[in-house]
N, CA and C atoms of all chains as a GROMACS GRO file, in nm:
protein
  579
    1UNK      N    1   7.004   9.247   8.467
    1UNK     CA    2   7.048   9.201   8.600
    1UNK      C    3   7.200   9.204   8.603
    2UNK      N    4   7.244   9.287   8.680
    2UNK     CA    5   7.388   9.310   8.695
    2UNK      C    6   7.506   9.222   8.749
    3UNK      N    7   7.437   9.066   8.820
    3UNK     CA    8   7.510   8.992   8.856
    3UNK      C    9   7.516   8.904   8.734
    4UNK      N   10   7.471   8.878   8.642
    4UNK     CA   11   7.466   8.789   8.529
    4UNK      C   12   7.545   8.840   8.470
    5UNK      N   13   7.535   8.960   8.421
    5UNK     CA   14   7.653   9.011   8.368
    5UNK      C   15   7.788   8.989   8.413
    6UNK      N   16   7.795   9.032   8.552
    6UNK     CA   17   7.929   8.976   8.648
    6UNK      C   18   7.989   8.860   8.635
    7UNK      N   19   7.919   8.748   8.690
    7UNK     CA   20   7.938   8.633   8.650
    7UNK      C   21   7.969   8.618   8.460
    8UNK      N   22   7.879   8.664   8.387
    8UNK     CA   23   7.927   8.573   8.298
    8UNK      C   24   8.064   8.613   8.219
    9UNK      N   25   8.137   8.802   8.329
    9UNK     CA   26   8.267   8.828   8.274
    9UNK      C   27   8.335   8.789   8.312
   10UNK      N   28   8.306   8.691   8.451
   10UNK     CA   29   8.414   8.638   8.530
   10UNK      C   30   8.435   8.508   8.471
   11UNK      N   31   8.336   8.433   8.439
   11UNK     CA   32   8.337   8.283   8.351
   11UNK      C   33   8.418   8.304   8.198
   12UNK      N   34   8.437   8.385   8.131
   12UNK     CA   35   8.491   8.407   8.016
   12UNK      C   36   8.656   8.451   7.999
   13UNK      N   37   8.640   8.550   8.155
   13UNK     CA   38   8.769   8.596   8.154
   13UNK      C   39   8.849   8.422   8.169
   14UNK      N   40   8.786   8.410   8.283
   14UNK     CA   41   8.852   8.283   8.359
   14UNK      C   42   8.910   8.167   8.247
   15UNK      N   43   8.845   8.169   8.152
   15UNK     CA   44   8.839   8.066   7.998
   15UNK      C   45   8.968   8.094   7.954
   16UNK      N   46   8.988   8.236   7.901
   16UNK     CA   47   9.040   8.297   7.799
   16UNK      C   48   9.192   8.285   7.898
   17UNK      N   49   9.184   8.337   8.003
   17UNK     CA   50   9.342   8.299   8.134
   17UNK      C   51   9.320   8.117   8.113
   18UNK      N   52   9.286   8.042   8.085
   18UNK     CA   53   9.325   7.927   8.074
   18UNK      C   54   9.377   7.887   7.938
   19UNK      N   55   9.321   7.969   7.797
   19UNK     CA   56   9.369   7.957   7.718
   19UNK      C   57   9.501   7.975   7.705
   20UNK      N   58   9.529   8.094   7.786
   20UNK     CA   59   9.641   8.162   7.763
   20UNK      C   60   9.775   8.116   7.863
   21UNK      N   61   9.730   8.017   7.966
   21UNK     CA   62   9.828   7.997   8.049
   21UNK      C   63   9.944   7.928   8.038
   22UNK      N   64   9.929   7.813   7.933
   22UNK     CA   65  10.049   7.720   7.899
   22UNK      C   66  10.133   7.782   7.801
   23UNK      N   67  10.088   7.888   7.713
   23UNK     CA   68  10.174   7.930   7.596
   23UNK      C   69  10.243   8.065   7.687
   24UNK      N   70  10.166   8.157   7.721
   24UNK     CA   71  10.218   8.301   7.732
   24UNK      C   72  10.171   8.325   7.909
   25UNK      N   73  10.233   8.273   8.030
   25UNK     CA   74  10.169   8.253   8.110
   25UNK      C   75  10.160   8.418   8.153
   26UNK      N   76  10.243   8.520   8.134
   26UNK     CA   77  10.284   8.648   8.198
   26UNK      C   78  10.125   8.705   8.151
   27UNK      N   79  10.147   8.678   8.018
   27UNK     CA   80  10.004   8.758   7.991
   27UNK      C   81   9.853   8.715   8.004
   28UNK      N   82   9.888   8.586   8.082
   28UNK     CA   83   9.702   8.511   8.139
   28UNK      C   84   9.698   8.611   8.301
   29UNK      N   85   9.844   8.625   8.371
   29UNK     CA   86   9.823   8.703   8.477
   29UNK      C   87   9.771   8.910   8.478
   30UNK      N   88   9.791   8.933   8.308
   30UNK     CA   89   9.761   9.042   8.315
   30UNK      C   90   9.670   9.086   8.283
   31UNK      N   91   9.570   8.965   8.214
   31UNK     CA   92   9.435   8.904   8.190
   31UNK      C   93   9.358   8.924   8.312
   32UNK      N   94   9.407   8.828   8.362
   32UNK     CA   95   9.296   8.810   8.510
   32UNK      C   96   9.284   8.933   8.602
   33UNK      N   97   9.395   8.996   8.558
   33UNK     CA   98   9.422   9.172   8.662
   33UNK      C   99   9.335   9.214   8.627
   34UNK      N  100   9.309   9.258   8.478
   34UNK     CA  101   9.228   9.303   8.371
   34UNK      C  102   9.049   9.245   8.373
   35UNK      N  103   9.003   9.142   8.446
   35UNK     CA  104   8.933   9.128   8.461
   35UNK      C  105   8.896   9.123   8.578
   36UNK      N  106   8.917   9.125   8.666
   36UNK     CA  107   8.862   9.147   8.830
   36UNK      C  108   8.889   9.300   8.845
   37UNK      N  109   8.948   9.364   8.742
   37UNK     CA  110   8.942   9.509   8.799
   37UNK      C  111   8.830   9.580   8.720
   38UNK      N  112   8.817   9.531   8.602
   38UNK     CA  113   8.672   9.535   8.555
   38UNK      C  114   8.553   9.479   8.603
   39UNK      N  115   8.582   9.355   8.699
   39UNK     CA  116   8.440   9.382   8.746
   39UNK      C  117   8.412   9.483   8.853
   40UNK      N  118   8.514   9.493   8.961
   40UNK     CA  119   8.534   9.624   9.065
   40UNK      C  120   8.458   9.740   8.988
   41UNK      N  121   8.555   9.789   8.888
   41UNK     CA  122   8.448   9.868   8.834
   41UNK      C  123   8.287   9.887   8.767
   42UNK      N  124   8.260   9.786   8.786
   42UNK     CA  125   8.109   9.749   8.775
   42UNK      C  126   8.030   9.801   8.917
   43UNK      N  127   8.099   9.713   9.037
   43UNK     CA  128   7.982   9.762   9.128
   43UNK      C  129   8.049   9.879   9.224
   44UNK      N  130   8.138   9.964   9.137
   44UNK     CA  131   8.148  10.084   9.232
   44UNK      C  132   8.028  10.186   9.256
   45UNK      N  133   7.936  10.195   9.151
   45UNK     CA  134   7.785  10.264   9.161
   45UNK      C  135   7.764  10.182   9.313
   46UNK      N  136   7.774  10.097   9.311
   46UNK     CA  137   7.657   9.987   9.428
   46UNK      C  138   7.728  10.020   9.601
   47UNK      N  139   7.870  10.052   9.564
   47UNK     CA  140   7.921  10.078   9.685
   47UNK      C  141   7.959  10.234   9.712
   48UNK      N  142   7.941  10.294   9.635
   48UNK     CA  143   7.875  10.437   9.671
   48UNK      C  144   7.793  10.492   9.746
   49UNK      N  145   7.686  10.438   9.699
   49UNK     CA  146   7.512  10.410   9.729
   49UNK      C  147   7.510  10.328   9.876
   50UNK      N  148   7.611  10.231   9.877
   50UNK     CA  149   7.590  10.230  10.036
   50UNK      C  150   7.652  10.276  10.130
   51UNK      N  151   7.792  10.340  10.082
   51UNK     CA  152   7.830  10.401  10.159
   51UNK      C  153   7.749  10.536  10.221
   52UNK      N  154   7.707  10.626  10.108
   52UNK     CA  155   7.604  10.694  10.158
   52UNK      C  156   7.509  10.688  10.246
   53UNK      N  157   7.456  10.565  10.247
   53UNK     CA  158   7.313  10.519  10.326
   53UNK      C  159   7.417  10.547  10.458
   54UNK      N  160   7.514  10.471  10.458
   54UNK     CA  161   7.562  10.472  10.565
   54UNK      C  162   7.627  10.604  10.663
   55UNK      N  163   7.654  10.686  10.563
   55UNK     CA  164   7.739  10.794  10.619
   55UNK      C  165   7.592  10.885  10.708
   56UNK      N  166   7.458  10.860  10.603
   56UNK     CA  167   7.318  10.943  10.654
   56UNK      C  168   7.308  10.832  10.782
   57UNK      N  169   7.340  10.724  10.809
   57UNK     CA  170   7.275  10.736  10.909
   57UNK      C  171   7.387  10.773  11.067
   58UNK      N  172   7.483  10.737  11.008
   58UNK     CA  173   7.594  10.778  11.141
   58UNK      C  174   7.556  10.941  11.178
   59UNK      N  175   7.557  10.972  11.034
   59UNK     CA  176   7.508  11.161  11.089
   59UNK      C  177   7.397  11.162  11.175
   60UNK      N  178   7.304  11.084  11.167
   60UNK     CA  179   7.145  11.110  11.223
   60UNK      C  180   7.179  11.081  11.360
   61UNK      N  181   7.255  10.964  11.371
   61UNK     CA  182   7.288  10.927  11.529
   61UNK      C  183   7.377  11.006  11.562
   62UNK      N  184   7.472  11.052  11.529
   62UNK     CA  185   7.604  11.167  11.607
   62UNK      C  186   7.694  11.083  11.638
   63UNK      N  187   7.754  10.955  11.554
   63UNK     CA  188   7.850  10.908  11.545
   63UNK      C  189   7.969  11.036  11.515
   64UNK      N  190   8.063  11.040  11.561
   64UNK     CA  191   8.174  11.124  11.499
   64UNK      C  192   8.236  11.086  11.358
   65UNK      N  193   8.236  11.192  11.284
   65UNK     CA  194   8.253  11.188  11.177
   65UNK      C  195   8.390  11.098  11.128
   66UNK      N  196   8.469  11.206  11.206
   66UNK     CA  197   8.651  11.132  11.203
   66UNK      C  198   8.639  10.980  11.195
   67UNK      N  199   8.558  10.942  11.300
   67UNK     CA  200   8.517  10.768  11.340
   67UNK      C  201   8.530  10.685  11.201
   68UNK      N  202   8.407  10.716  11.201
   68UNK     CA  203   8.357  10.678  11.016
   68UNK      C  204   8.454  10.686  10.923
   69UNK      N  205   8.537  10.795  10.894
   69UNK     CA  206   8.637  10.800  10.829
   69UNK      C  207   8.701  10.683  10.833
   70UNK      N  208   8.759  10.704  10.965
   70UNK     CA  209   8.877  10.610  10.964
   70UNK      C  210   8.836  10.441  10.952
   71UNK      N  211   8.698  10.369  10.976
   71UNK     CA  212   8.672  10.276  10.951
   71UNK      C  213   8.661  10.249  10.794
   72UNK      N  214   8.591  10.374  10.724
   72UNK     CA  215   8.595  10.345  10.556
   72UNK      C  216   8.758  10.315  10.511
   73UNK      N  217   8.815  10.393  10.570
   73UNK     CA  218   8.993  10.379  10.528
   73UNK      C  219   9.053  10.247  10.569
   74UNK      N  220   8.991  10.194  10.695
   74UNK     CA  221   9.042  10.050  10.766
   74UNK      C  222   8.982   9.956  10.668
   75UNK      N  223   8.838   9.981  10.556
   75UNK     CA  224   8.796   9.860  10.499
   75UNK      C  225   8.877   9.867  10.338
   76UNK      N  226   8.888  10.032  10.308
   76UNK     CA  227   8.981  10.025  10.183
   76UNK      C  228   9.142   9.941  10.202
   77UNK      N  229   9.167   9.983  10.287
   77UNK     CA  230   9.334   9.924  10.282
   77UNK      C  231   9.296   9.788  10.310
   78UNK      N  232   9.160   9.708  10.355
   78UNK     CA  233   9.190   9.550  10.406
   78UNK      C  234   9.186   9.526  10.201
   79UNK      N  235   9.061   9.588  10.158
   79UNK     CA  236   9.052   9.551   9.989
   79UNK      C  237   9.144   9.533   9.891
   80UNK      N  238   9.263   9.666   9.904
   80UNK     CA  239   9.314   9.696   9.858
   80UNK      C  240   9.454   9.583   9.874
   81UNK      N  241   9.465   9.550   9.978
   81UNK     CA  242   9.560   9.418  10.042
   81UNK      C  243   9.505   9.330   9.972
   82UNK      N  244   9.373   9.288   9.983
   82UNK     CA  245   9.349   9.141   9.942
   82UNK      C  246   9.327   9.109   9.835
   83UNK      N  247   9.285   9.247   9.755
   83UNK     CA  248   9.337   9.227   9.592
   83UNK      C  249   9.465   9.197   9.536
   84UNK      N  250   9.518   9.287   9.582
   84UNK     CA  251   9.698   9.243   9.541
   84UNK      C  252   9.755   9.103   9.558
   85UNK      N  253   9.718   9.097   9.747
   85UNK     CA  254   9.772   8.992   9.782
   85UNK      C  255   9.762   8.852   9.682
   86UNK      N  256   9.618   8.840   9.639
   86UNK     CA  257   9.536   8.733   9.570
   86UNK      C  258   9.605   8.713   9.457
   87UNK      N  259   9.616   8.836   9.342
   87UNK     CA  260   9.670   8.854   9.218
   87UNK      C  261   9.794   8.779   9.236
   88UNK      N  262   9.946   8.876   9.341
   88UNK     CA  263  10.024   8.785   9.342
   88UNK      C  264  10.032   8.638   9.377
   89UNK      N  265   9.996   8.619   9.463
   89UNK     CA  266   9.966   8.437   9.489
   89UNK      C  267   9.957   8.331   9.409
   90UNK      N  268   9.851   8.396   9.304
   90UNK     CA  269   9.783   8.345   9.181
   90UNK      C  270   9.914   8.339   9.066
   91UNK      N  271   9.959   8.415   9.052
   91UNK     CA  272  10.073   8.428   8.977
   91UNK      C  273  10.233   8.361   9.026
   92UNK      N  274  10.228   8.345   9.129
   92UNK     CA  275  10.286   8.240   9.219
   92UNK      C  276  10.396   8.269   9.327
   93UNK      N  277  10.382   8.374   9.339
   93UNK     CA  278  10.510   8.453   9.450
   93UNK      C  279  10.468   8.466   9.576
   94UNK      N  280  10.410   8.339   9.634
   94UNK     CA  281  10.326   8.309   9.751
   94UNK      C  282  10.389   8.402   9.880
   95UNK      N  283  10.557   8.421   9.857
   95UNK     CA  284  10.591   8.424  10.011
   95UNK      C  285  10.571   8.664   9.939
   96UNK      N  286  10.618   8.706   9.816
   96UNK     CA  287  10.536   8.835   9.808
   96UNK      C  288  10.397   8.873   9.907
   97UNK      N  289  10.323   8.782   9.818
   97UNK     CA  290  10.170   8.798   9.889
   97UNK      C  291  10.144   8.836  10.029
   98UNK      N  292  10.222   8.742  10.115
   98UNK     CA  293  10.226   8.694  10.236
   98UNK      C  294  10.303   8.817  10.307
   99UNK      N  295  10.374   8.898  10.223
   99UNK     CA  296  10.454   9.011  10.282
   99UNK      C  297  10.351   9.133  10.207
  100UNK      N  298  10.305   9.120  10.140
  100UNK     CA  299  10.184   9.288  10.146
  100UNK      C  300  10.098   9.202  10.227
  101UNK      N  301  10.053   9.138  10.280
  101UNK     CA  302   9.956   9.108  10.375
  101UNK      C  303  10.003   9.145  10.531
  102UNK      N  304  10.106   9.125  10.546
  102UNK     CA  305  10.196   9.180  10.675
  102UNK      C  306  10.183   9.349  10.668
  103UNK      N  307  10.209   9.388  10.524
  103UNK     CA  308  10.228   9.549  10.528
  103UNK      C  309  10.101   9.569  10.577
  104UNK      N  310   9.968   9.510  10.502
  104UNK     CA  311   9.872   9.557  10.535
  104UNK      C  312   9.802   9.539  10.721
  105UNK      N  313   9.819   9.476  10.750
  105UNK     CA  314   9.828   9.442  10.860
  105UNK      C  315   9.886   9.542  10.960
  106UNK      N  316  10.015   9.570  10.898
  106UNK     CA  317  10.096   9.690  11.002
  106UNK      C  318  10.026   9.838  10.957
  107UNK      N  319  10.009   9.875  10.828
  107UNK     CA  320   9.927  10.000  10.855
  107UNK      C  321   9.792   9.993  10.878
  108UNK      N  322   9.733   9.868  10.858
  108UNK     CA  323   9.558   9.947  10.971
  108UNK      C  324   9.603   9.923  11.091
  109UNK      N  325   9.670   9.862  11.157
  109UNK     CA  326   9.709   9.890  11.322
  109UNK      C  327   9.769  10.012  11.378
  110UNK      N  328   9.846  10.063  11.274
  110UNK     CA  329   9.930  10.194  11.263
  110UNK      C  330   9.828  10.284  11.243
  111UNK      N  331   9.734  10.296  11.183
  111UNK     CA  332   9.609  10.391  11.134
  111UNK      C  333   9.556  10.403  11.238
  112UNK      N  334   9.462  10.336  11.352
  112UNK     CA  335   9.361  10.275  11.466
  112UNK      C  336   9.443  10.311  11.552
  113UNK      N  337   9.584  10.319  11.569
  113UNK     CA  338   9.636  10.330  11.711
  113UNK      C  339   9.619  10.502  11.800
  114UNK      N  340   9.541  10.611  11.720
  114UNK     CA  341   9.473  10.704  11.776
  114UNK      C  342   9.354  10.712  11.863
  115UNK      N  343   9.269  10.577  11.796
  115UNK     CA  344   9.104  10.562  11.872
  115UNK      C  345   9.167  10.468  11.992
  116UNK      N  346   9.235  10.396  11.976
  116UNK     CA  347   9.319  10.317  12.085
  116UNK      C  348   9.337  10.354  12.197
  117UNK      N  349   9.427  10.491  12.147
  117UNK     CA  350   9.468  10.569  12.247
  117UNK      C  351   9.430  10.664  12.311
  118UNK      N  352   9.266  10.679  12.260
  118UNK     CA  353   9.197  10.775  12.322
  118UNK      C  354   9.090  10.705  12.379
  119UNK      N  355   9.057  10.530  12.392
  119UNK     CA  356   8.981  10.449  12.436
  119UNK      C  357   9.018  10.464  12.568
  120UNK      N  358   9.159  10.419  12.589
  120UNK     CA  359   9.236  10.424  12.690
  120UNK      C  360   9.247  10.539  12.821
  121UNK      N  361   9.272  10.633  12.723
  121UNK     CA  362   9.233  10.767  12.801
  121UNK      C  363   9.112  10.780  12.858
  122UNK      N  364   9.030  10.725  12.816
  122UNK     CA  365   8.880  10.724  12.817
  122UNK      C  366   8.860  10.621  12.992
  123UNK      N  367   8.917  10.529  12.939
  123UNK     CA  368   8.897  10.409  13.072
  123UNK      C  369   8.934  10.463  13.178
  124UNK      N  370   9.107  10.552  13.169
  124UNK     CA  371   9.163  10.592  13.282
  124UNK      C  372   9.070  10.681  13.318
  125UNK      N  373   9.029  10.792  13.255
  125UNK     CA  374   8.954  10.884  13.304
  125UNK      C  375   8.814  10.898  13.381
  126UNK      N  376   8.741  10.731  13.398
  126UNK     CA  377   8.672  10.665  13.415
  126UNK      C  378   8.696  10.605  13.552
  127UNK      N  379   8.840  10.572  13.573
  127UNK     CA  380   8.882  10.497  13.686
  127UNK      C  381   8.939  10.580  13.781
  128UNK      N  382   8.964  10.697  13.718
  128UNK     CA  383   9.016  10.798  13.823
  128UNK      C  384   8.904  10.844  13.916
  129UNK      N  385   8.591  10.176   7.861
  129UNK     CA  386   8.597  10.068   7.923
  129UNK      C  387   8.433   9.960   7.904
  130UNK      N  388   8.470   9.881   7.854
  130UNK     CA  389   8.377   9.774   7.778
  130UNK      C  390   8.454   9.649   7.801
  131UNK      N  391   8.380   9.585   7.797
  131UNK     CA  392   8.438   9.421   7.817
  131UNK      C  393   8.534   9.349   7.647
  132UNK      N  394   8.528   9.433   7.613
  132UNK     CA  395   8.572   9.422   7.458
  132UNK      C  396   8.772   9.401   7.525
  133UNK      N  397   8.760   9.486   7.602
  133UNK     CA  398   8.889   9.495   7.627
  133UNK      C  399   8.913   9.348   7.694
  134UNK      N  400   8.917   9.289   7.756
  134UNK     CA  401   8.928   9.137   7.802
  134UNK      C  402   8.982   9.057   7.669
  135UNK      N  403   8.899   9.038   7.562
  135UNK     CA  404   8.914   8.986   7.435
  135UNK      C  405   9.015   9.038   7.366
  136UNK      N  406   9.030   9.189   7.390
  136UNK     CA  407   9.194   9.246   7.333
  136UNK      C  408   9.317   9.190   7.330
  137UNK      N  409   9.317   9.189   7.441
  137UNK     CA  410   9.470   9.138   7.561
  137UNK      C  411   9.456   8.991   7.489
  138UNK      N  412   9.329   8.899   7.526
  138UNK     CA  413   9.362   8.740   7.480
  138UNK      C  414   9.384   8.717   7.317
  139UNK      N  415   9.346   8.885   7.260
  139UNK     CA  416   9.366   8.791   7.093
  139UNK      C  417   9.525   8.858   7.069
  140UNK      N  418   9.619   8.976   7.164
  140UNK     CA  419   9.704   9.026   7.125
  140UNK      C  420   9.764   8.887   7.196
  141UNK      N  421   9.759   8.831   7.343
  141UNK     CA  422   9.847   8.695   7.386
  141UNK      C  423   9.866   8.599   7.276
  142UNK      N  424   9.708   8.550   7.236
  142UNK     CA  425   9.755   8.423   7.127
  142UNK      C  426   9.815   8.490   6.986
  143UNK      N  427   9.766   8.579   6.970
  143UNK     CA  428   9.909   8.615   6.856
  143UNK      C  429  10.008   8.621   6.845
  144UNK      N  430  10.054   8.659   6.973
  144UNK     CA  431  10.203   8.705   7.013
  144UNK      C  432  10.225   8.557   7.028
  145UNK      N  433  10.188   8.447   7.098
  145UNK     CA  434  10.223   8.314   7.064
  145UNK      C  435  10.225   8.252   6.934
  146UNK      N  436  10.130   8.256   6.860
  146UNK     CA  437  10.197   8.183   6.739
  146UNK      C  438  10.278   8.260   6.635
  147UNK      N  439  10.326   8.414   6.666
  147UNK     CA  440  10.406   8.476   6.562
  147UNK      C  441  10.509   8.430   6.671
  148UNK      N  442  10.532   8.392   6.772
  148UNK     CA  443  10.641   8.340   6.896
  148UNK      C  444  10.693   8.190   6.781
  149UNK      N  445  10.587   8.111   6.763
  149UNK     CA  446  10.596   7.990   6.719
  149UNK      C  447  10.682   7.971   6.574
  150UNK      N  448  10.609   8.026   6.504
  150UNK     CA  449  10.616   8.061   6.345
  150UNK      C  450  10.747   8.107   6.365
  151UNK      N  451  10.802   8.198   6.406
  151UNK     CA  452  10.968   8.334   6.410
  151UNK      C  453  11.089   8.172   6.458
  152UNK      N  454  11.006   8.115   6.572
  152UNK     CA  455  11.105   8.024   6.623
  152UNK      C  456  11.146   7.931   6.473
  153UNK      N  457  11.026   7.866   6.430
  153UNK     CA  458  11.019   7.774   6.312
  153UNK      C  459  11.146   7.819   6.189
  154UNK      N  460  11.132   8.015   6.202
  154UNK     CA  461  11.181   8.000   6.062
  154UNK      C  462  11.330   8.033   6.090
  155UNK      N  463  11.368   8.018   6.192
  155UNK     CA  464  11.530   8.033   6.271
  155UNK      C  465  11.512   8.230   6.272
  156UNK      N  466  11.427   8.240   6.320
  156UNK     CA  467  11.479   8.420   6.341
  156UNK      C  468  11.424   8.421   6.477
  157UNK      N  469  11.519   8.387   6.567
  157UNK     CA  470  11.506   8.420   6.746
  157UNK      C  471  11.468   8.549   6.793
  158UNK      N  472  11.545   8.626   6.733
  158UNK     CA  473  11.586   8.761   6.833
  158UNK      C  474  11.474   8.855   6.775
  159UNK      N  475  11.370   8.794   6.647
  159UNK     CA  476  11.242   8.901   6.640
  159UNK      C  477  11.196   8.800   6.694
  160UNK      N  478  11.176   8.703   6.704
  160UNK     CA  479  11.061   8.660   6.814
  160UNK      C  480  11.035   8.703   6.950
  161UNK      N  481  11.153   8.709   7.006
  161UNK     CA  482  11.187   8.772   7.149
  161UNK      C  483  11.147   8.930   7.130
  162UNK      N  484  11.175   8.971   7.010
  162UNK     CA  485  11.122   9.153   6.982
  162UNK      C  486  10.994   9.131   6.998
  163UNK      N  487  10.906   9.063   6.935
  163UNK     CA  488  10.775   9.025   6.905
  163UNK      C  489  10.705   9.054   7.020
  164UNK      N  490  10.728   8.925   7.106
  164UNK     CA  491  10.705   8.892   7.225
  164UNK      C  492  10.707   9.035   7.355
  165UNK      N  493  10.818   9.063   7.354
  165UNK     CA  494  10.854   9.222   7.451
  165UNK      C  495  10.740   9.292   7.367
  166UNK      N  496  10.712   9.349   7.246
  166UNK     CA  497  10.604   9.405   7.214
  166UNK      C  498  10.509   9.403   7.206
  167UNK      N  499  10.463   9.285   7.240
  167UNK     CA  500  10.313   9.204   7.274
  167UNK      C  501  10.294   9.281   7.418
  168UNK      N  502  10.415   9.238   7.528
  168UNK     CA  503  10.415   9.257   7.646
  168UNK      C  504  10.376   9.374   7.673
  169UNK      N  505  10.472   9.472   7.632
  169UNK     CA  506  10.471   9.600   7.650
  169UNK      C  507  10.325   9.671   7.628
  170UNK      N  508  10.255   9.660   7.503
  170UNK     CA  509  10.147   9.705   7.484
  170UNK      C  510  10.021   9.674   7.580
  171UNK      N  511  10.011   9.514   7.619
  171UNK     CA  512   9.975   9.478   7.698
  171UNK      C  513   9.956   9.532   7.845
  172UNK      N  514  10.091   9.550   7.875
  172UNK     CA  515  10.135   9.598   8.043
  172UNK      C  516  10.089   9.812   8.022
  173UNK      N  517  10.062   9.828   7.892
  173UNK     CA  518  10.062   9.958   7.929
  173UNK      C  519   9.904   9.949   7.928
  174UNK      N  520   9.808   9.910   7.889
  174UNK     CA  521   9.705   9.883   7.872
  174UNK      C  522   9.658   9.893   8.074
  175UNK      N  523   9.708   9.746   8.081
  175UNK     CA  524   9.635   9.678   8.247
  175UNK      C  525   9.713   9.774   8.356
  176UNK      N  526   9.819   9.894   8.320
  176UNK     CA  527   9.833   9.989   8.431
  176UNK      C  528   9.760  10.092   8.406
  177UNK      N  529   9.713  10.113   8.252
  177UNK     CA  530   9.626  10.242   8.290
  177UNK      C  531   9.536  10.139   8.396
  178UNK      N  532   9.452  10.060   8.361
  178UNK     CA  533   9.308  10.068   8.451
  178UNK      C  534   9.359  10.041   8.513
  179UNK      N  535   9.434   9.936   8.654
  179UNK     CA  536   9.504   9.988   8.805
  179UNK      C  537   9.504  10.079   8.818
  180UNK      N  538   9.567  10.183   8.707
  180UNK     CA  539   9.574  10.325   8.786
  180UNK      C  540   9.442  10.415   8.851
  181UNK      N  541   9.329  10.398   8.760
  181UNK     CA  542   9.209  10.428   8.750
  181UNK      C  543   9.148  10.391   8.868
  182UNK      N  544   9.184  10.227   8.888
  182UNK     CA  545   9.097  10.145   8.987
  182UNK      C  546   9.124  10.236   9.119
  183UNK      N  547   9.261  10.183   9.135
  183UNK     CA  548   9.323  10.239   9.259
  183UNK      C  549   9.298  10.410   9.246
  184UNK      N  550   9.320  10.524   9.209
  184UNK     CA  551   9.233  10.645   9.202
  184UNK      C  552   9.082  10.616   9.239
  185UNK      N  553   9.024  10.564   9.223
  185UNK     CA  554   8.844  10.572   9.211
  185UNK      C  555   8.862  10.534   9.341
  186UNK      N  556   8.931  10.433   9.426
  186UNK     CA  557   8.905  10.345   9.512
  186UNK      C  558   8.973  10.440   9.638
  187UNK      N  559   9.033  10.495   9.590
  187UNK     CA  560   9.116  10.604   9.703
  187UNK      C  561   8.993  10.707   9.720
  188UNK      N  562   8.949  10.771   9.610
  188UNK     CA  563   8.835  10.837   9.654
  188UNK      C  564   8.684  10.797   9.722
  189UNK      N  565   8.675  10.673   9.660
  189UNK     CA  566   8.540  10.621   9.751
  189UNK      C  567   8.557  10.580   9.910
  190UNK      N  568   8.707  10.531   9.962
  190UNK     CA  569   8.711  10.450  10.055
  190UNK      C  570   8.727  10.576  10.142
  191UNK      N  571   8.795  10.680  10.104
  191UNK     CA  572   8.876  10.822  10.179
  191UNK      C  573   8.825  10.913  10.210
  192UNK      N  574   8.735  10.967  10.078
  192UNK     CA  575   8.672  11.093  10.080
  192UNK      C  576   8.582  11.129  10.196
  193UNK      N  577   8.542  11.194  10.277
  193UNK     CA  578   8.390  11.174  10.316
  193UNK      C  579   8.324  11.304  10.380
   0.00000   0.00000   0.00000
């Protein structure tokens, strides 16, 4: 069972970053990197597998492809933010964090502002 | 990549702390501080390979399609 496993690397890592936090604190933070990116790599099989399911069924309906794209890219960059963001925080550079969370923020709005702008087009062309 | 690696990093940290401890004890500072940067270093080259990996794998699953 693959969540037991999960859990019990997350309960050990979590131990071993407490061992390590009062003596060598730099290296309990490169610990904990080291273990949440190992579990990521655990259930990348699992998010493959659904991405697939998912991509078969947008095809079956005639979702546009581009569409899909750009929503898988809108959920990588939120991940990819809130990993970082978390790591730094944790490590204690609260107002860092708080500024890749802004970055992230400004490029999926920056990314989306094409479907935006062709929603729009869409309405006018509707109202004309 | 095995979970072995988790246990790496924490037995190279607490070493690098008590040869930190011991170097301080016997008045030799400036290898302790060597010590220490070499603990680090090995360490930090370790947890950027896998970032690097992560972030690669993750660019291709989230991007590709």
């Amino acid at each position: 069972m693959e969540i037991i496993r999960i859990s019990a690397i997350g309960i050990i890592t979590a131990f071993c970053v407490l061992i390590l936090k009062e003596s060598k604190s730099e290296m309990a933070m490169l610990l904990g990197i080291v273990g949440s990116t190992f579990i990521i790599f655990m259930l990348l099989d699992y998010i493959s597998g659904i991405f697939n399911v998912i991509k078969n069924l947008t095809q079956r309906v005639g979702i546009n492809a581009d569409l899909l794209k750009l929503v898988f890219k809108v959920m990588g960059i939120g991940f990819i933010t809130e990993f970082s963001a978390d790591i730094i925080e944790e490590s204690g550079s609260k107002s860092l964090a708080t500024k890749v969370v802004i970055a992230g923020k400004i490029i999926i709005f920056a990314i989306s502002l094409p479907v935006i702008i062709s929603l729009f087009d869409l309405i006018a062309e509707l109202m004309v | 990549m095995d979970i072995g690696i988790i246990f790496k990093i924490a037995a190279v940290g607490i070493l690098t702390a008590v040869v930190n401890q011991i170097l301080k004890k016997a008045d030799k500072d400036e290898i302790a501080t060597l010590t220490t940067l070499a603990g680090l270093v090995m360490v930090l080259l370790m947890v950027v390979d896998m970032i690097a990996q992560l972030f690669d794998t993750l660019k291709i699953l989230f991007e590709m399609y």
